[in-house]
MIKOL-801702 format. One record per residue: residue in one letter; x, y, z of N, C-alpha, C in turn. Coordinates in Angstrom, 1 decimal, padded with zeros to 4 digits. Layout:
REM residues N
 r   n_px   n_py   n_pz  ca_px  ca_py  ca_pz   c_px   c_py   c_pz
 A      X      Y      Z      X      Y      Z      X      Y      Z
...
REM end
This chain:
REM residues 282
 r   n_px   n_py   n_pz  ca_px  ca_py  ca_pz   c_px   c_py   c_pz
 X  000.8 -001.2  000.0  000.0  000.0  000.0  000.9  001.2  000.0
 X  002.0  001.1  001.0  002.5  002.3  001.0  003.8  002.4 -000.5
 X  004.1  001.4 -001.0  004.6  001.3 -002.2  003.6  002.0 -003.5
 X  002.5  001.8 -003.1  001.3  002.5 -004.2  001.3  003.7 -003.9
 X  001.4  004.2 -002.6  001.5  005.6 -002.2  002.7  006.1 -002.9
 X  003.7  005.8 -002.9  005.2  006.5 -003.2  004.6  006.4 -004.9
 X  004.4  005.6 -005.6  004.6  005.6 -007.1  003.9  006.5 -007.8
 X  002.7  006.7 -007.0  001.8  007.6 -007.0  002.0  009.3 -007.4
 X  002.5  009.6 -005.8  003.1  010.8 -005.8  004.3  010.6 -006.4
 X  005.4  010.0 -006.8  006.6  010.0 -007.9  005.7  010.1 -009.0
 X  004.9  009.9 -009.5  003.9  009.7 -011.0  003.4  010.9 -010.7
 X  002.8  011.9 -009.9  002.8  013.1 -010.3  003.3  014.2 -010.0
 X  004.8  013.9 -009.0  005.6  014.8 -008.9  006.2  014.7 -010.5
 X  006.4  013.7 -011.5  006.9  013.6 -012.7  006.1  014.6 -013.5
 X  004.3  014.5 -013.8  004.1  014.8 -014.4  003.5  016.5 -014.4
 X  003.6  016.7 -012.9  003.7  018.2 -012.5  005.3  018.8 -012.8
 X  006.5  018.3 -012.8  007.9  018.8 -012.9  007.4  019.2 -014.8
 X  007.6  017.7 -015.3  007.7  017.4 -016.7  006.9  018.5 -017.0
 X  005.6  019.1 -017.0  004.7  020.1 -017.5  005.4  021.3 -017.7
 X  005.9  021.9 -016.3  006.8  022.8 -016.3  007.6  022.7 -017.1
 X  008.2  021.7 -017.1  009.8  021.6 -018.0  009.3  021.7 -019.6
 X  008.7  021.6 -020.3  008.1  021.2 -020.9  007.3  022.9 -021.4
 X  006.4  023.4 -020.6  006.2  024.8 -021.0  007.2  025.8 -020.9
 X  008.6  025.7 -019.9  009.5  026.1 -020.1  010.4  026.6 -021.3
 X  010.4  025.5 -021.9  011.4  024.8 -022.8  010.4  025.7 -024.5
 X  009.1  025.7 -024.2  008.1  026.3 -025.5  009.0  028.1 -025.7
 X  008.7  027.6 -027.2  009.5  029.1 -027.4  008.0  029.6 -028.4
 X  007.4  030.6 -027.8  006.5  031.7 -028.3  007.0  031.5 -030.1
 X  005.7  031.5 -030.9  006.3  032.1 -032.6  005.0  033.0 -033.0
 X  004.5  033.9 -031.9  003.9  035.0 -032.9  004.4  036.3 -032.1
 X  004.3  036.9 -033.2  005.1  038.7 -033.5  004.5  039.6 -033.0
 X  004.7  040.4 -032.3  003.5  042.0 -032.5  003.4  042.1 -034.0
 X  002.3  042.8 -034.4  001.9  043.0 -035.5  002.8  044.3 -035.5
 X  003.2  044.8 -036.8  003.9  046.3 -036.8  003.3  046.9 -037.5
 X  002.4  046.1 -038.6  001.7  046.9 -039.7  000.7  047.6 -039.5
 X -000.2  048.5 -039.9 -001.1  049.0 -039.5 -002.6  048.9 -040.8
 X -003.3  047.6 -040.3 -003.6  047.4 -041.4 -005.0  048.3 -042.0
 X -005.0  049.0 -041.3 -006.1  050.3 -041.5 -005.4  051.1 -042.6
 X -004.3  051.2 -042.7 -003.2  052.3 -043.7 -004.4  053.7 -043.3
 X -004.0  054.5 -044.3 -003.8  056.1 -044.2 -005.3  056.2 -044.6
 X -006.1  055.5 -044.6 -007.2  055.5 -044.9 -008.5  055.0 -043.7
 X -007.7  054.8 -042.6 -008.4  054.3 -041.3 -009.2  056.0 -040.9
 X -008.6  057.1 -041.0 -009.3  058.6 -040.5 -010.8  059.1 -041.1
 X -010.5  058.5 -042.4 -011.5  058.7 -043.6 -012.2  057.9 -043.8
 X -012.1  056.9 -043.8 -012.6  055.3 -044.3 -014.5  055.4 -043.1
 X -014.1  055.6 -042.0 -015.4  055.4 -041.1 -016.6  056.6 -041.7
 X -016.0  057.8 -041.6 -017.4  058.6 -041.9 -017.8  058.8 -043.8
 X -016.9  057.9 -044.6 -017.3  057.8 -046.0 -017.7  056.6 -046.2
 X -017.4  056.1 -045.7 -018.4  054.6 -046.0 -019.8  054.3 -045.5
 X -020.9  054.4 -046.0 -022.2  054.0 -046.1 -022.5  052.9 -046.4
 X -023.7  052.3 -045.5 -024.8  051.3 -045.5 -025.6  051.6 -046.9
 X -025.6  050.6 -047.9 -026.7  051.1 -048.7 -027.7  050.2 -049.1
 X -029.0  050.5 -048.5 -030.5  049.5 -048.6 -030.9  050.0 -049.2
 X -031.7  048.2 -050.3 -032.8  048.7 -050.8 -034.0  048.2 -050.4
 X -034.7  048.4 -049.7 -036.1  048.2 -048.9 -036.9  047.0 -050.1
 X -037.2  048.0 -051.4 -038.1  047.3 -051.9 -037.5  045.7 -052.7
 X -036.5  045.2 -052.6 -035.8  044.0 -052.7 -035.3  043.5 -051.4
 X -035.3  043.7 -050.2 -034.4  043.6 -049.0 -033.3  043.3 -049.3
 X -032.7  044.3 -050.0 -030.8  043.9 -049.9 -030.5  045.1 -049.9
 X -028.9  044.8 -049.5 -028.1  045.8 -048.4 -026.2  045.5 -048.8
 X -025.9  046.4 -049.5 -024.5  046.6 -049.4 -023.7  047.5 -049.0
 X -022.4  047.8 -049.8 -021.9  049.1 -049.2 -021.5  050.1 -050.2
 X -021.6  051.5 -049.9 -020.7  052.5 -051.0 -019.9  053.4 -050.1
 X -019.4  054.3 -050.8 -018.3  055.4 -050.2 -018.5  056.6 -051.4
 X -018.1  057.6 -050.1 -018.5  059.1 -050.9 -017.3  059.2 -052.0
 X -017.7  059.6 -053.2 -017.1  060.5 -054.2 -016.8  062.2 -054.1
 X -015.5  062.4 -054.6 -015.6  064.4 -054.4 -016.3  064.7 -054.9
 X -017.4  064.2 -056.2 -018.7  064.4 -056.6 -019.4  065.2 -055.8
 X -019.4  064.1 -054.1 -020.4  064.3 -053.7 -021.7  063.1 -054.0
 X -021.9  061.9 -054.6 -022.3  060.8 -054.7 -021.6  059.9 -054.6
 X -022.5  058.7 -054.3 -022.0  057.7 -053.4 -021.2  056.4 -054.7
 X -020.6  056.1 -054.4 -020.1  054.7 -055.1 -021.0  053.4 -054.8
 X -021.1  052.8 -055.6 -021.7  051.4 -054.7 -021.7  050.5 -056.1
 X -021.8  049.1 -056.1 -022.1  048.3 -056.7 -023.6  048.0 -057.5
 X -023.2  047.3 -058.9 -024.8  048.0 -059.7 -025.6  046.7 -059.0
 X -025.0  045.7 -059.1 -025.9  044.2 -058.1 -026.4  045.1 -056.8
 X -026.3  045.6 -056.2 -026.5  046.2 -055.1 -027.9  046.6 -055.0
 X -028.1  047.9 -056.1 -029.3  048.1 -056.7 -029.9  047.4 -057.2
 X -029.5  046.5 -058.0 -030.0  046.1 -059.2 -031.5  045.7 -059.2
 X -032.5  046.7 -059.9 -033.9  046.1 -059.9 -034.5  047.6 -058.7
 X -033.8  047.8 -058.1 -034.1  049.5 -057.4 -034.6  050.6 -057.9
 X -035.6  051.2 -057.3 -036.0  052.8 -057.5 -035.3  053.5 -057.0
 X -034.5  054.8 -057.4 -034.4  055.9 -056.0 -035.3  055.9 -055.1
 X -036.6  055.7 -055.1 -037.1  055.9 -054.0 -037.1  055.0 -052.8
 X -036.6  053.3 -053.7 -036.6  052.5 -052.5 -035.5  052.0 -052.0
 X -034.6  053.4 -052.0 -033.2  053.1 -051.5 -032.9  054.4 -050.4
 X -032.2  054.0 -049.4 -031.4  054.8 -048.2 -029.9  054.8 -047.8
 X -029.2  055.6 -047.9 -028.0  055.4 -047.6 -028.0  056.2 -045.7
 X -027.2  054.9 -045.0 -027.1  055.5 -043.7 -025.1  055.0 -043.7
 X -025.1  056.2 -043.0 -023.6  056.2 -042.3 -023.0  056.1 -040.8
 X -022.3  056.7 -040.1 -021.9  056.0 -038.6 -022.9  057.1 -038.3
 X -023.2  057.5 -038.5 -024.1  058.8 -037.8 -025.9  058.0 -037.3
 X -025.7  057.4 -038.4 -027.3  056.5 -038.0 -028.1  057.5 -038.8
 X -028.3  058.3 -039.4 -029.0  059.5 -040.0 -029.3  058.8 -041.5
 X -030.5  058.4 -042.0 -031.0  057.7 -043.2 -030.8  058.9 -044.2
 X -030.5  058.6 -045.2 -030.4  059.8 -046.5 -031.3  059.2 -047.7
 X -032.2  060.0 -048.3 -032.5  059.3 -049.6 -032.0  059.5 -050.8
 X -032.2  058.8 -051.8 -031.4  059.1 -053.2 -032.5  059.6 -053.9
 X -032.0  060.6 -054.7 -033.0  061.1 -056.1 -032.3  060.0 -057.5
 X -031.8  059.8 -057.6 -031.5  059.4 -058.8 -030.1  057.9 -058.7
 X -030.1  057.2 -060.4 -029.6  056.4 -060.0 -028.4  056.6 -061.2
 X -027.2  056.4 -061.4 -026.6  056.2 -062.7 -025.9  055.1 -062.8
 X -025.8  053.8 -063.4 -025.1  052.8 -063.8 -024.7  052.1 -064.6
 X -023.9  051.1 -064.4 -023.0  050.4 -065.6 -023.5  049.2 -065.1
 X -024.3  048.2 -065.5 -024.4  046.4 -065.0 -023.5  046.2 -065.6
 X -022.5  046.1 -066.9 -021.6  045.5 -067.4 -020.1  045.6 -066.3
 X -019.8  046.9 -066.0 -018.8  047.4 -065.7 -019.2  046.9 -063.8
 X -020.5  046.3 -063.5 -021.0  046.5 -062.1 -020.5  048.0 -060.7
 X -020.7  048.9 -061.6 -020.5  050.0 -061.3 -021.9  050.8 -060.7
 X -022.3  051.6 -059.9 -023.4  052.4 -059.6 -022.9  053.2 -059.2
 X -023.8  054.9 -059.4 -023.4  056.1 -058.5 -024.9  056.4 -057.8
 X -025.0  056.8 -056.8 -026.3  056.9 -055.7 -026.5  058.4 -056.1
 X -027.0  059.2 -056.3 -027.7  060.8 -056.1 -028.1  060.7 -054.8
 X -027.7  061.5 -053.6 -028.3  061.7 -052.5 -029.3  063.1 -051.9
 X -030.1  063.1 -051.8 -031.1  064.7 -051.6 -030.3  065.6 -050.9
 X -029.3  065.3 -050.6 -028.9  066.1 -049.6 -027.9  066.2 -049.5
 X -026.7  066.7 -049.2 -025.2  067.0 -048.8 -024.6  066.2 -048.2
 X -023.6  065.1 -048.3 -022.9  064.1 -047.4 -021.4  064.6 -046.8
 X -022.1  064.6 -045.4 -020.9  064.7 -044.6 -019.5  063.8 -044.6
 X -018.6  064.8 -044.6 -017.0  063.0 -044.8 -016.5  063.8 -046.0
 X -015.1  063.0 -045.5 -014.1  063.2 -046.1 -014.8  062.2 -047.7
 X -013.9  062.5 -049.3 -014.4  061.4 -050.0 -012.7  060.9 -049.9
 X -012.6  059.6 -050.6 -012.0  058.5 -050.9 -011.7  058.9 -052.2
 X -010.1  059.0 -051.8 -009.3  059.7 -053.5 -009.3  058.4 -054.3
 X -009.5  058.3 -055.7 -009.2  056.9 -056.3 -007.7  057.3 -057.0
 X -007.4  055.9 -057.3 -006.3  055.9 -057.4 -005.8  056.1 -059.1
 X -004.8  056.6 -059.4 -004.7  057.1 -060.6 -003.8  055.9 -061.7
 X -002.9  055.4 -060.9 -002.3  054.4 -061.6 -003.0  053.0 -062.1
 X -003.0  052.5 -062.9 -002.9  051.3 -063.7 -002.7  050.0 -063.2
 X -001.4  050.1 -062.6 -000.7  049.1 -062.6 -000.4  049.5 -060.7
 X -001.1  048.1 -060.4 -000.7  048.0 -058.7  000.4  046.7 -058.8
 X  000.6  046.5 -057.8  001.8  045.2 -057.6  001.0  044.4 -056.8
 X  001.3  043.4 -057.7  000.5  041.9 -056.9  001.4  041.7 -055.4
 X  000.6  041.2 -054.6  001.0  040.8 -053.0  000.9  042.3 -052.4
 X  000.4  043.9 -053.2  000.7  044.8 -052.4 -001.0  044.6 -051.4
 X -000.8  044.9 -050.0 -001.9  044.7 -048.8 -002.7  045.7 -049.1
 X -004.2  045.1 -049.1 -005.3  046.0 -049.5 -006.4  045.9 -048.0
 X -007.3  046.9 -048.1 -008.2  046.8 -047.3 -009.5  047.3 -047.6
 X -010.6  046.4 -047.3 -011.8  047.4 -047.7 -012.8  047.6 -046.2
 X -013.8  048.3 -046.2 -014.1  048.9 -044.8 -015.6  048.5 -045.6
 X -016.6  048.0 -044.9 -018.0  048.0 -045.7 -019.2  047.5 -044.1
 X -019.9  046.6 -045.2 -021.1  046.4 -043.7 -021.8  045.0 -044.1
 X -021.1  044.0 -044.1 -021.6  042.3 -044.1 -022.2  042.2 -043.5
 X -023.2  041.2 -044.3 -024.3  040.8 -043.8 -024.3  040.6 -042.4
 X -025.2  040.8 -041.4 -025.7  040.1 -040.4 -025.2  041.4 -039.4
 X -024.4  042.4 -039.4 -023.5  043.0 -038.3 -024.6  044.3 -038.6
 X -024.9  044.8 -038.0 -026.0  045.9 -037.5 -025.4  046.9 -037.4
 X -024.0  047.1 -036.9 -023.5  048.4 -036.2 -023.2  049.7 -037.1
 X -023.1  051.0 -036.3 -023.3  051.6 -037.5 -021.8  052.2 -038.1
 X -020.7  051.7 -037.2 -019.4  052.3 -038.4 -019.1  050.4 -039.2
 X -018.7  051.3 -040.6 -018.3  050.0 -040.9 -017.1  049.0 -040.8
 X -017.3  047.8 -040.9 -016.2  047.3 -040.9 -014.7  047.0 -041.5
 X -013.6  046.6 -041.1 -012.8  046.7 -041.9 -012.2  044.9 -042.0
 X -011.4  044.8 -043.5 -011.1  043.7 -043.7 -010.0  043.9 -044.8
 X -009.0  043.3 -044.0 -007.9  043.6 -044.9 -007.1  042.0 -045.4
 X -006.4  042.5 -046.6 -006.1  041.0 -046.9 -004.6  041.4 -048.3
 X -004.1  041.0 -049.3 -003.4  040.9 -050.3 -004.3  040.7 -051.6
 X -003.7  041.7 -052.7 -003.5  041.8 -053.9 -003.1  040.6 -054.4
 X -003.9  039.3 -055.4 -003.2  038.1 -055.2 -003.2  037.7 -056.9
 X -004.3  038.6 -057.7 -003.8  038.5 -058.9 -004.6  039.4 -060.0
 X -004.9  038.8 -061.1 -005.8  039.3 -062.1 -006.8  038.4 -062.5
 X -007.9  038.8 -062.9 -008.6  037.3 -063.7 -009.8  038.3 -064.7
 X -010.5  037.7 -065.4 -011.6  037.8 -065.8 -013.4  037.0 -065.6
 X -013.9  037.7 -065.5 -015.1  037.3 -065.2 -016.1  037.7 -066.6
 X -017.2  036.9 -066.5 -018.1  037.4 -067.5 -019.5  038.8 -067.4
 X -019.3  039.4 -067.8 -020.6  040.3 -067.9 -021.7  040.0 -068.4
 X -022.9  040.5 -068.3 -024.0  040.5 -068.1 -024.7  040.2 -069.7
 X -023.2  040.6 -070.7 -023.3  040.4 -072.3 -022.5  039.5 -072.5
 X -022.1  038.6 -071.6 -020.9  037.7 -072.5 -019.6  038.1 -072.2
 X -018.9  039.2 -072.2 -018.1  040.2 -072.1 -017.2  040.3 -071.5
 X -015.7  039.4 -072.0 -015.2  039.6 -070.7 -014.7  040.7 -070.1
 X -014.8  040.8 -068.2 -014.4  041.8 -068.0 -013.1  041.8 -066.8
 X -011.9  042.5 -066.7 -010.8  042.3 -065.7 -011.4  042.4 -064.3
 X -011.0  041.8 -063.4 -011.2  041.9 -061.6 -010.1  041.6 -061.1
 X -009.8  042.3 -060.2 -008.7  042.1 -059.4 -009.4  040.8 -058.4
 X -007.8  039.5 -057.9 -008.5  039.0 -057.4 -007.6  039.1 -055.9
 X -008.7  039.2 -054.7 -007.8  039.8 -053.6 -008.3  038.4 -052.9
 X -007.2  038.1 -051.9 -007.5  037.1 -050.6 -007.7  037.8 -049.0
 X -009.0  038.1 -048.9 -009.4  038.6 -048.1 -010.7  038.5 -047.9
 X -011.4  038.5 -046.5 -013.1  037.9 -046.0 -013.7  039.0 -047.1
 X -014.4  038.9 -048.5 -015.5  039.6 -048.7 -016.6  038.4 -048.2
 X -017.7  039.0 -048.0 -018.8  038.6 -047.5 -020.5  039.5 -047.9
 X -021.4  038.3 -047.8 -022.6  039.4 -048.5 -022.8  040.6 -047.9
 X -022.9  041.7 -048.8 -023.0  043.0 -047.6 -021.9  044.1 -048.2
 X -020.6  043.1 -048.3 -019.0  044.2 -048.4 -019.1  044.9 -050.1
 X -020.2  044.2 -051.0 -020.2  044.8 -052.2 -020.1  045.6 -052.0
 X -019.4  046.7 -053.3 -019.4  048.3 -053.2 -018.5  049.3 -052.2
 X -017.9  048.4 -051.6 -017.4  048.7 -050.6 -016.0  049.1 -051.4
 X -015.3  050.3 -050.7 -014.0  050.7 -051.3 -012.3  049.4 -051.1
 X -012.2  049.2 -052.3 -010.6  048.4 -052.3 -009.6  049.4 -052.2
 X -008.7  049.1 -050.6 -007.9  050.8 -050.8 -006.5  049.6 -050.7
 X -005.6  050.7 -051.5 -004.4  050.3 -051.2 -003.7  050.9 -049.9
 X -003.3  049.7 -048.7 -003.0  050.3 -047.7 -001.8  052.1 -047.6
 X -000.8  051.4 -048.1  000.5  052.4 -048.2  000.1  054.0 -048.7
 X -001.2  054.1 -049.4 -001.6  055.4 -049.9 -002.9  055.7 -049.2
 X -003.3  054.6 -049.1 -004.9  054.6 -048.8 -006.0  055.4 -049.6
 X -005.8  054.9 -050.9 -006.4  055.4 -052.4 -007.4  054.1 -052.9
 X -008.5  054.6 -053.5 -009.2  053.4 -053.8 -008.6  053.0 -055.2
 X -008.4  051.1 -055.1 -008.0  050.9 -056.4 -009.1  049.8 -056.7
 X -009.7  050.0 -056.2 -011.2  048.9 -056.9 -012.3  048.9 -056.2
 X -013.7  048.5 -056.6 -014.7  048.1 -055.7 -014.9  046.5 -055.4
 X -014.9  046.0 -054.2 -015.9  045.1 -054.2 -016.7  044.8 -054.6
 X -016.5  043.3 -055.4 -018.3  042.9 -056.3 -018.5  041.6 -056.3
 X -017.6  040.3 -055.8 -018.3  039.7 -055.4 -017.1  039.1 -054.9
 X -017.7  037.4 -054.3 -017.1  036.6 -053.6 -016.7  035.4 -054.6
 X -015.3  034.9 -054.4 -015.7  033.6 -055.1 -015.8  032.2 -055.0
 X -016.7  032.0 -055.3 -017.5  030.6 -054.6 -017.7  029.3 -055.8
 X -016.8  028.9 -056.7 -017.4  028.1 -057.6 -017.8  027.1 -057.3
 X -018.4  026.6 -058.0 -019.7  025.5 -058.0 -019.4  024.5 -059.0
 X -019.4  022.9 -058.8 -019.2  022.0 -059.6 -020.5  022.4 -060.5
 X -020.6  021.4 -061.9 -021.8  021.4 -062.7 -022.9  021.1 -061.6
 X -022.9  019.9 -061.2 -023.9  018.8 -060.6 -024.5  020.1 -059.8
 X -023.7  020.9 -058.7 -024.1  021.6 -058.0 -025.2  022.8 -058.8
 X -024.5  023.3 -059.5 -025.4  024.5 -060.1 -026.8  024.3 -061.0
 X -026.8  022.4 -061.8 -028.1  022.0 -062.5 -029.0  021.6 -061.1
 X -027.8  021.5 -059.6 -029.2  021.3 -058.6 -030.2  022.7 -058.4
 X -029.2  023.7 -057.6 -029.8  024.7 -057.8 -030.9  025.0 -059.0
 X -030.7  025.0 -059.9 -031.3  025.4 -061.0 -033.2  024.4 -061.3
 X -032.4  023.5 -061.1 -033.7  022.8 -061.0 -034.6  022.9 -059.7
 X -034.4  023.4 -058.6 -035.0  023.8 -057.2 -035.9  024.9 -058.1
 X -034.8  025.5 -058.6 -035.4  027.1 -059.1 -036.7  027.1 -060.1
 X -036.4  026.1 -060.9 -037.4  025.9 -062.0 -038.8  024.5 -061.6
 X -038.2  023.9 -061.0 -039.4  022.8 -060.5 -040.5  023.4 -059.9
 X -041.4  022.9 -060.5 -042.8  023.6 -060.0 -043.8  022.3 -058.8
 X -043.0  021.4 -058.5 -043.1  020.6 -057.3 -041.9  020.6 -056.9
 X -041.9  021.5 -055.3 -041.0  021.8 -054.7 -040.4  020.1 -053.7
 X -041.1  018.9 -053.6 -040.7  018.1 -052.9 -040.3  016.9 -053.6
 X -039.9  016.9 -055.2 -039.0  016.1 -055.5 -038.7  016.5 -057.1
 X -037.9  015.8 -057.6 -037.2  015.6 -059.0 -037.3  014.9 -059.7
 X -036.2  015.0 -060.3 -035.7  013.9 -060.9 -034.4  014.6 -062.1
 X -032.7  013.8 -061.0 -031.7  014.4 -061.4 -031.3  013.0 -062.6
 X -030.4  013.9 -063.9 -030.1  012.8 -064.4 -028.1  012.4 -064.3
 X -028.0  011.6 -064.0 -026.4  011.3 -063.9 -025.3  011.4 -064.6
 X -024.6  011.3 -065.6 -023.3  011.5 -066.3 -023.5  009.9 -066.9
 X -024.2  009.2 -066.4 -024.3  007.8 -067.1 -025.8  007.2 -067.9
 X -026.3  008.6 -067.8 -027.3  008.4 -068.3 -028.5  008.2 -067.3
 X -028.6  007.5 -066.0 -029.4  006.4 -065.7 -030.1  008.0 -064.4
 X -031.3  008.0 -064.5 -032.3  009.2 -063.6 -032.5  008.4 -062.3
 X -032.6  009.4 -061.5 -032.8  009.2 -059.6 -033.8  010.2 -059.2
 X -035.1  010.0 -059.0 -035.8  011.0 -058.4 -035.1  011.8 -056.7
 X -035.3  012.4 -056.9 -034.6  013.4 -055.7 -035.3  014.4 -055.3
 X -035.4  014.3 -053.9 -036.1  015.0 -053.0 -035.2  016.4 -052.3
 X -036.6  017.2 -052.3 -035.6  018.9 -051.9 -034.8  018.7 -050.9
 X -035.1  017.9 -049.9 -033.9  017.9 -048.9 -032.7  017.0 -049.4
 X -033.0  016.4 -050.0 -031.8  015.7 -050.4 -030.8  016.7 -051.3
 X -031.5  017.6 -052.3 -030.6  018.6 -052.6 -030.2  019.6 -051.6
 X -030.7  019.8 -051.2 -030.5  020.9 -049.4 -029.3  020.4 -048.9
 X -029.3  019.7 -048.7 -028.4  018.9 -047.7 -026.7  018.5 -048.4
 X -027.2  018.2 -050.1 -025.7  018.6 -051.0 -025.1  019.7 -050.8
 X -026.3  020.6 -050.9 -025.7  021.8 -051.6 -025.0  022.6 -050.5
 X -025.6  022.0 -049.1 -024.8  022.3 -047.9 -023.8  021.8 -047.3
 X -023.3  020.7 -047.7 -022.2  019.9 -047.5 -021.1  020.4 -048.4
 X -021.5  020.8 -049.8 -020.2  021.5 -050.5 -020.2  022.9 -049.8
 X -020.9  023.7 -049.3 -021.1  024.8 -049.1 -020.3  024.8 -047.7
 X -019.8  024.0 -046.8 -019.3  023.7 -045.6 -017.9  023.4 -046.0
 X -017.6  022.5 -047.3 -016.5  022.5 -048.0 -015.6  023.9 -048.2
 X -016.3  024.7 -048.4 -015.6  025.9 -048.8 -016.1  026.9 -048.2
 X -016.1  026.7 -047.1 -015.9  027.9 -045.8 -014.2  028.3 -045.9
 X -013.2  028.2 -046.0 -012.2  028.3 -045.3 -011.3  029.2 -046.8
 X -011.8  029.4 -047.9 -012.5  030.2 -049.4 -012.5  031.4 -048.9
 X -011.0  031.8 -049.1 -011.4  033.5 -048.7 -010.8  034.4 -050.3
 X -011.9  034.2 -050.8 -010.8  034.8 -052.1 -012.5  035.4 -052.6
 X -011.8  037.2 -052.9 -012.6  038.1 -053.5 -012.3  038.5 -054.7
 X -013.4  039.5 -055.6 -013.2  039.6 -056.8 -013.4  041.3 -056.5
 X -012.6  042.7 -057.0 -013.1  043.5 -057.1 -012.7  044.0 -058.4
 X -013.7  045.3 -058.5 -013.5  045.8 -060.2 -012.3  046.9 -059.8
 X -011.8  047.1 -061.1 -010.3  047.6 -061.3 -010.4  049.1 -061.1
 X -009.9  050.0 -060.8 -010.0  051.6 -060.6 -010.2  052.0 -062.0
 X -008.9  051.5 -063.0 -009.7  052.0 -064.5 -010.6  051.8 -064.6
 X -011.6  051.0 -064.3 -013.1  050.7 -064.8 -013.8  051.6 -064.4
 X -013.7  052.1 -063.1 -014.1  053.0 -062.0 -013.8  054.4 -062.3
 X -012.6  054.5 -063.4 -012.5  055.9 -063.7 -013.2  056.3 -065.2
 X -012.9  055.3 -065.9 -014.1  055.3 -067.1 -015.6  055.4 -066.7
 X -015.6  054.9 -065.9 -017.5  055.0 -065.4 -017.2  056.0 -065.3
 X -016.7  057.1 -064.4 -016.6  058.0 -063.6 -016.7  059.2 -064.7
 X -016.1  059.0 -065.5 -015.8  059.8 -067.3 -016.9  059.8 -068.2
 X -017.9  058.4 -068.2 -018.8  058.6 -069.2 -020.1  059.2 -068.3
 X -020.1  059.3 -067.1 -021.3  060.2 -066.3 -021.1  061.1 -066.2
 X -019.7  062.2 -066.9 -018.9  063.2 -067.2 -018.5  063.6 -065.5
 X -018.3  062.5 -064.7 -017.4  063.2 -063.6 -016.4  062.9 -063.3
 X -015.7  064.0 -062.9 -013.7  064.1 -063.0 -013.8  062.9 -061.9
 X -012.8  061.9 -062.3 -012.4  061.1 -060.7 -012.4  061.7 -060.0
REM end
């Protein structure tokens, strides 16, 4: 007994010493941050960036003031909107309405007309062409689900170029950045940290979709009996299939690619050409 006693306390004088010795011995591997990932556009960024709803669709993205004096925002954003059934609100919480709308669907560009005079600094865009891939970007907006009234910020890397298609077939350039966009951040300003100048907007997220996945979707959309199918296979041979059973795919790939942080925004040239054919100076 008293042999059981000793081995005991030796078994966890060991494993109390060993612990210590052992977190001793751990050598720390993260850094103070030094960077400041707000850049020169953290002073300005909170009272120019606006909430932008449209009531009569319930959707909600983001824009930022122009030296116009009108709001930037994404044309999906609106898309299908009246001036009347849109409000831009800022950190102030004070609802603004728009008179008018001007846009590009191809270029997914929008400018807001607001009744009224917008308080804030605007957001210089950026004049050059040519950015450097890996240079750190940040955009400040209002993703889905977060209420609050300054917007958020989300910063990430410049990671490439690509093309996407427009609304005519058309291809169009996007910068592609690695960083949380989320529904909501559309329209939202792409700044380059080091200047803190906008070099693109937010416009979407990228989330591809196998075929299988997208003829499911599609068929949910078009079926006019919502509680089953009938998918056909790659071998020919049909499987009736029930909504939850697509539900439950389309959610399992969708859990797949949580960890998918890769955004698309439009280019500042695109944004200065818009900016040109609505005849306003960048």
């Amino acid at each position: 007994m008293n042999m059981l006693r000793a081995i005991s306390i030796a078994f966890a004088f060991f494993v109390t010493t060993g612990t210590i010795s052992v977190a001793s011995d751990q050598i720390p591997v993260s850094a103070r941050m030094t960077t400041d990932l707000a850049g020169r556009s953290a002073q300005i960024a909170v009272p120019s960036v606006f909430r932008v709803l449209c009531s009569s669709k319930n959707r909600g993205g983001t824009g930022f003031l122009h030296k116009s004096g009108r709001i930037i925002t994404a044309a999906h954003v609106i898309s299908g909107c009246q001036p009347s059934d849109i409000i831009i609100v800022g950190v102030s919480g004070k609802p603004v309405h728009v008179t008018n709308i001007l846009k590009d669907v191809h270029k997914d560009l929008a400018l807001l007309v607001p009744n009224e005079t917008m308080h804030g600094s605007s957001l210089k865009i950026n004049s050059a062409d040519k950015i450097t891939i890996g240079s750190q970007v940040s955009t400040w907006g209002y993703p889905a689900g977060y209420h609050g009234r300054a917007p958020l910020l989300s910063s990430g890397y410049l990671s490439g170029l690509d093309q996407v298609k427009s609304p005519a077939g058309n291809p169009i350039p996007r910068w592609v950045v690695n960083a949380a966009f989320n529904g909501g951040n559309s329209g939202g300003p792409l700044l380059e940290i080091e200047e803190g100048t906008v070099i693109g907007v937010v416009s979407s997220k990228l989330a591809p979709m196998p075929q299988h996945i997208e003829k499911a979707l599609a068929a949910l959309k078009q079926s006019k009996n919502i509680t089953q199918f009938i998918r056909t296979h790659p071998d020919g041979t049909k499987e009736k299939v029930s909504t939850a059973n697509v539900v439950e795919e389309v959610l399992q790939y969708l859990r797949s690619q949580t960890q998918l942080v890769i955004g698309y925004a439009v280019l500042s040239s695109d944004l200065r050409n818009f900016l040109r054919d609505q005849s306003i100076d960048p």
